[in-house]
N, C-alpha and C positions, 0 to 999 in steps of 0.2 A: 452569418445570419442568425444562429443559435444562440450568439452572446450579446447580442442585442449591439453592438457597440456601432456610434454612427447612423442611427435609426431614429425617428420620431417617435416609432411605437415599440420599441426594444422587443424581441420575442426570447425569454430566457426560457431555454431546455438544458435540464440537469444533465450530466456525463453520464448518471448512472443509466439513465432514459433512453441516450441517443444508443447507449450499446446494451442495452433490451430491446430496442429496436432492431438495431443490426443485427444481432442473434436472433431473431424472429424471422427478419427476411431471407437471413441465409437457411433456415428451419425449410421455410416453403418453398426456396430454391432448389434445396439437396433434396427434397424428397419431390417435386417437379422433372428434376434432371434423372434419378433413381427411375422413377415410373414411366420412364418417354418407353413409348412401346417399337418404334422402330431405330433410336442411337444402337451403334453397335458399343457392349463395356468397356474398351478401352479409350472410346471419345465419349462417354458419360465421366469415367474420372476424370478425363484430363478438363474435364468443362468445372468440376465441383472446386477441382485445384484450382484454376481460375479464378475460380470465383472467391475462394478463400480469400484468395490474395487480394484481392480487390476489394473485401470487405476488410482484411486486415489493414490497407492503406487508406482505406476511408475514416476506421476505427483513430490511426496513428492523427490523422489531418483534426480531427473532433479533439484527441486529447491533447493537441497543439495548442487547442484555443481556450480549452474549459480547465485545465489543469496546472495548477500552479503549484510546483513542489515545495513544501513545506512552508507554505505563508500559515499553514495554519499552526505549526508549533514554531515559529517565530518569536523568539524573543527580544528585549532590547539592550544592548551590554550593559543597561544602569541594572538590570534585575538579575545578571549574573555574577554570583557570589562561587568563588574558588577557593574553597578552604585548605588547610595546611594538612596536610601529611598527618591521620590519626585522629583527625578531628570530624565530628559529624555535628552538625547543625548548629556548632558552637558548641560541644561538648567534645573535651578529649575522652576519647576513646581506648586511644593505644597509646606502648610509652614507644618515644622513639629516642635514640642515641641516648640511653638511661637516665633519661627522666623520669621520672615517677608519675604514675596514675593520678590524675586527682579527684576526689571524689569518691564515687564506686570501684570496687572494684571488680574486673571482668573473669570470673572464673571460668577455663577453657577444660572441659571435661575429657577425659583420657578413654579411651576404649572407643567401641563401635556403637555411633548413636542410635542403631536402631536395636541394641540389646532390650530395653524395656520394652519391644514390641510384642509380644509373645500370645 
């Protein structure tokens, strides 16, 4: 019902929504069940764990429908580029099986780099 799918008039509610909601009603649940002036406390817990559970399986059936893992970093194999061993963005970087540098070269400082910190 919340993804609209199969509807005339679609009703989209965000994930983050449905479970700021959920955490609201278990808010005035736990503290309804807390304040019952005649439960004895060992069926006030066992009623809050209940209820836990039951918003936690509510929560799981929401993120069934609204949650789609990683569509949003998605990419398509034409825009993935795997470069070689040493190389960064098209620039050798490092030598490998004694190659030589080309270009710049990388000077790798000796000691403990937070000496100048003082």
């Amino acid at each position: 019902m919340h993804v609209g799918l199969g509807r005339a008039h679609p009703l989209h509610v965000e994930y983050m929504h449905l479970g700021i909601c959920l955490s609201f009603i278990q808010d005035i649940l736990t503290e309804a069940i807390f304040s019952h002036p005649t439960l004895p406390a060992p069926r006030k817990l066992a009623l809050i764990k209940a209820m836990g559970k039951v918003i936690w399986i509510q929560n799981d059936l929401f993120a069934k429908w609204q949650v789609r893992n990683g569509v949003e970093c998605a990419i398509d194999d034409d825009e993935l580029v795997i470069e070689e061993e040493g190389v960064l963005h098209g620039k050798k970087v490092l030598e490998t099986d004694g190659e030589e540098l080309e270009g710049e070269s990388l000077s790798i400082p000796s000691g403990c780099p937070f000496s100048v910190m003082t």
